[in-house]
N, C-alpha and C positions, 0 to 999 in steps of 0.2 A: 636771386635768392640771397637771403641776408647771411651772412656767413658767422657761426657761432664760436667764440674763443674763450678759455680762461688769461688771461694776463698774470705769470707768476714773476714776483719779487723774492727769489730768495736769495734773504738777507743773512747776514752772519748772527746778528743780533735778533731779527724778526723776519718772518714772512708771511707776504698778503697776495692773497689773491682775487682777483676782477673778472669779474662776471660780464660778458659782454650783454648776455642774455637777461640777466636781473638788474643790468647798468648799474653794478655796484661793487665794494668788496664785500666777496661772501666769508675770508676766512681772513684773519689778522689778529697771530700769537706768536710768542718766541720761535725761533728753528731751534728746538731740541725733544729728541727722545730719550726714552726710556725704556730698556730693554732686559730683559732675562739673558744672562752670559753664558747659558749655553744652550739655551734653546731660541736664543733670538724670537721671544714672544715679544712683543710690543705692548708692555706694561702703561705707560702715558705719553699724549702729545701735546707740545706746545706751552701754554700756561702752567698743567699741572706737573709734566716733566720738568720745565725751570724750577720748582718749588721743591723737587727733589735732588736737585743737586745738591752736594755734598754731605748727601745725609741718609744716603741708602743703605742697605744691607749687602755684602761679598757678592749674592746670587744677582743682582743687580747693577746697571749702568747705566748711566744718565751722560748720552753724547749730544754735542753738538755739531751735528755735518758739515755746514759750513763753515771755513774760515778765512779771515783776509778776501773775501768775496768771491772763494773756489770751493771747488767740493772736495772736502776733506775725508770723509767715508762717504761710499758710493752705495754702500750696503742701506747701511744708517738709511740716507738721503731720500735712497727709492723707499724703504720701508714708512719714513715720515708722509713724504706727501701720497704714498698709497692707500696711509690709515686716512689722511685728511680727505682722499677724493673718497674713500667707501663712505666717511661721514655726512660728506654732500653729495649721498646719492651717487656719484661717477662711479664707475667701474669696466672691466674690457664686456661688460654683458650692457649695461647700459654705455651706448655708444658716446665715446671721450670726445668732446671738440678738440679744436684746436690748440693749442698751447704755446704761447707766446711767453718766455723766457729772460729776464733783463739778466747780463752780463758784465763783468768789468768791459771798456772799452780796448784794452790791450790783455783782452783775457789770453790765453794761449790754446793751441788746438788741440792738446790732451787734454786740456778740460772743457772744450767746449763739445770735443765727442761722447765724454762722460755725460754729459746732461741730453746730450743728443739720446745714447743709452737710454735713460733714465727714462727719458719720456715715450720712446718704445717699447720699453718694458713698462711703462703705466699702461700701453693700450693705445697709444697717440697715433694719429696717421699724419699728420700735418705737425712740427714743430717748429718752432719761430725761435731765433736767437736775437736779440737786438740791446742795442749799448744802453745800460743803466741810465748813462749821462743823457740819453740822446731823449729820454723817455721823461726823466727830470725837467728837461728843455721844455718839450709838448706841454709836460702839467703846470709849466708854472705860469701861464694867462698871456705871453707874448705870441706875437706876431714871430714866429723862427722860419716861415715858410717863406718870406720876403728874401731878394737879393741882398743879403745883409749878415755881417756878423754878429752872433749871439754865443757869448762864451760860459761856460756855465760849469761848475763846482760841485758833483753833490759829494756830502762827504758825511757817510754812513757809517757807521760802528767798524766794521774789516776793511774797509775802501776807503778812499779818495778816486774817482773818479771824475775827467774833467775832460771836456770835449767843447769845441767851436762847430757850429751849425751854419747851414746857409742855405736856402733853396731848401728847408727840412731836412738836409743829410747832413753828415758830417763831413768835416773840412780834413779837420787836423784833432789827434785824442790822444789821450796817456791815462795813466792811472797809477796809485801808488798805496803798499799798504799802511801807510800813515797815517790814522783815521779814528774814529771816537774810541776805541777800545786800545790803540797805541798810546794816548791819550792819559787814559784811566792805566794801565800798566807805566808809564812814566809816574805817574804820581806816586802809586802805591811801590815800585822800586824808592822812588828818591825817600820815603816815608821809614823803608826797612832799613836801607844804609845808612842815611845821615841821623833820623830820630828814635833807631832800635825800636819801632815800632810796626808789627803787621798787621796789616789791614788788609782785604777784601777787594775784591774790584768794582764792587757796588758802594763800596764805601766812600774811595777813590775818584768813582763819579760823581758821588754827592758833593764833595771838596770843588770837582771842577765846575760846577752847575753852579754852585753856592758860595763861591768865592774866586773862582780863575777869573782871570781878566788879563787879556794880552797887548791892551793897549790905553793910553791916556796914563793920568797922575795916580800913582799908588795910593788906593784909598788906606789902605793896612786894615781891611777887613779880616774880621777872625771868623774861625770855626773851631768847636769842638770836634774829635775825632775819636771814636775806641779802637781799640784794637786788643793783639798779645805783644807783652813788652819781650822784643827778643832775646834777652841778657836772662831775665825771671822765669819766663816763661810763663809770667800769672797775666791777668786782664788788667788792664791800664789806659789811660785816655790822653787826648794833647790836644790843644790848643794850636791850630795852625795857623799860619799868616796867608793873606791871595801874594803877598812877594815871593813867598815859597814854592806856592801852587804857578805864579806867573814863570820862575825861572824853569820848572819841567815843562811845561808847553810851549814856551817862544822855540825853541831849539827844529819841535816837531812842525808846529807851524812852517818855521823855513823852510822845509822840505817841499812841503805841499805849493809853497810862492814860488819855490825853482819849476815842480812839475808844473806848474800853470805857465811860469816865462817860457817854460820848453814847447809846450805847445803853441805859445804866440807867436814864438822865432820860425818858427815852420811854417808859418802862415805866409798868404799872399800879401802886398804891401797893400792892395787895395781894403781888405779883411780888416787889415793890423789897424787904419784908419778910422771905421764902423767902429772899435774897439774903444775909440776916444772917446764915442760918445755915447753907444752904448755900454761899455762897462764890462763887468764882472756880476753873473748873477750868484749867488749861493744855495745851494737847498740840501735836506739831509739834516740830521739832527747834531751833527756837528758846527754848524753855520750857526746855532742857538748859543755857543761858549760865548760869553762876553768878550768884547772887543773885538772879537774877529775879524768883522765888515772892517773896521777902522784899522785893524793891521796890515792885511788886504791889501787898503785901498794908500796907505801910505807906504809899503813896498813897490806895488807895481803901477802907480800913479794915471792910475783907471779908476773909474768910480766901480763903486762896488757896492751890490744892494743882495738883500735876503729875501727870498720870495716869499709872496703871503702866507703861501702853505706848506715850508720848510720841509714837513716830516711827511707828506702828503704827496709833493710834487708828485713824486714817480705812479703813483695809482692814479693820479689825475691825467697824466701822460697814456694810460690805457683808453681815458674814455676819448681822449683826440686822436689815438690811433685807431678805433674801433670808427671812428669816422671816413678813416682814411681808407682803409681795406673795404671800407661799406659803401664807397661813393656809387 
């Protein structure tokens, strides 16, 4: 008997979930709600609760559960994906499949019993934990199942998550919160102290999508930026440089090149081998900042490549584990 599961991604930044049953993603929108502050009603999810941040009424809260790729309210978290599974039909009357979970790889077990929670108080009889990274691996079109080292990056809005596969499990993992939204908060700090200007974390990203670059010749691309000027306090605009935007990222990056050496150095020497020539994979919407691959790849003198479907990998990794559980 074929065995039916959702695959849930939740993300700090978004989450999606796979349908093993419809082989597809049925739901993919921000993680955030929207709540009455003392009646905890669930005012909106996902799309339209982002669109209410910072702009509600007292009676009103607009949270985001997740952060750094843990659960940050467990209240919030069960009440999101509760309103998400009433809207696809799921419920504890309509019988829940299975639930399949991605994780940081070095999550911790206070919160990995929280989700456990979570998914018993949805209704779940079956729940699945499984590593972010390991799931990234599955989606992104290689052969991971092979005697062979496959080292893999994904590095998501609250995460960096990084894990070596072999045989389809995992070897050696780490993980660190260094990751698109560490990212977008460097910028917008270096923006308030060095150019008395505040900006937004949406703004922040558009600066590093549109001009960061962490590696090769300094083009001296510019951007326009608005903001409030902090000295005035009125609205005010700047002209930033990518040398700007490049000196708050290189630093962060680092981070993430030692979590990846830390994981090599654990490795077997046979693994570490496989490594030369297969590389470093990337995925995750972080792995899209320019230069990155080429940062990567002349710190830890591995090739280093970005998988086709960066933002994708991990729902793609549902539809080959739904093979796997289904042999």
């Amino acid at each position: 008997m074929r065995k039916e599961y959702l695959g849930i991604d939740l993300g700090s930044e978004n989450t999606s979930i796979y349908s093993s049953a419809a082989k597809k993603v049925i739901y993919d929108e921000p993680t955030c709600i929207a709540l009455s502050r003392y009646t905890k009603e669930v005012k909106e999810i996902g799309f339209l609760a982002s669109r209410m941040a910072g702009k509600t009424p007292y009676n009103v809260e607009v949270i985001f559960p997740i952060r750094n790729g843990i659960v940050y309210d467990d209240e919030a978290c069960f009440l999101f994906l509760q309103k998400i599974f009433q809207s696809l039909k799921y419920d504890k009357r309509n019988r829940l499949p299975a639930l399949v979970f991605t994780i940081p790889s070095s999550c911790s077990s206070t919160n990995r019993k929280t989700i456990l929670e979570i998914g018993k108080e949805l209704g779940a009889k079956e729940i699945y934990l499984e590593s972010q990274a390991k799931m990234a691996a599955f989606g992104m079109g290689k052969n991971v199942f092979a005697p062979n080292g496959t080292l893999i990056c994904q590095i998501g809005a609250g995460i960096s998550d990084i894990a070596c596969l072999s045989l389809g499990d995992i070897v050696s993992a780490d993980s660190t919160f260094i990751a698109g939204n560490a990212f977008d908060e460097a910028i917008r700090r270096y923006m308030m102290q060095n150019q008395h200007l505040s900006i937004g974390l949406k703004s922040a990203e558009y600066l590093k999508m549109k001009i960061g670059n962490l590696f090769g010749k300094d083009e001296n691309r510019l951007a326009e930026i608005k903001g409030r000027d902090t000295v005035t306090s009125l609205p005010s605009s700047m002209v930033v440089s990518s040398g700007e935007v490049k000196s708050c990222l290189l630093p962060l990056a680092d981070i993430i090149a030692f979590k990846i050496t830390d994981v090599i150095s654990s490795l077997p020497p046979e693994l570490v081998a496989d490594l030369k020539k297969n590389g470093l994979f990337l995925s995750g919407g972080g792995s899209l900042v320019s230069g990155m691959k080429d940062y990567f790849e002349h710190l830890l003198s591995i090739p280093v490549r970005v998988v086709e479907k960066p933002l994708e990998a991990v729902d793609d990794g549902f539809r080959v584990y739904d093979k796997i559980i289904n042999k």
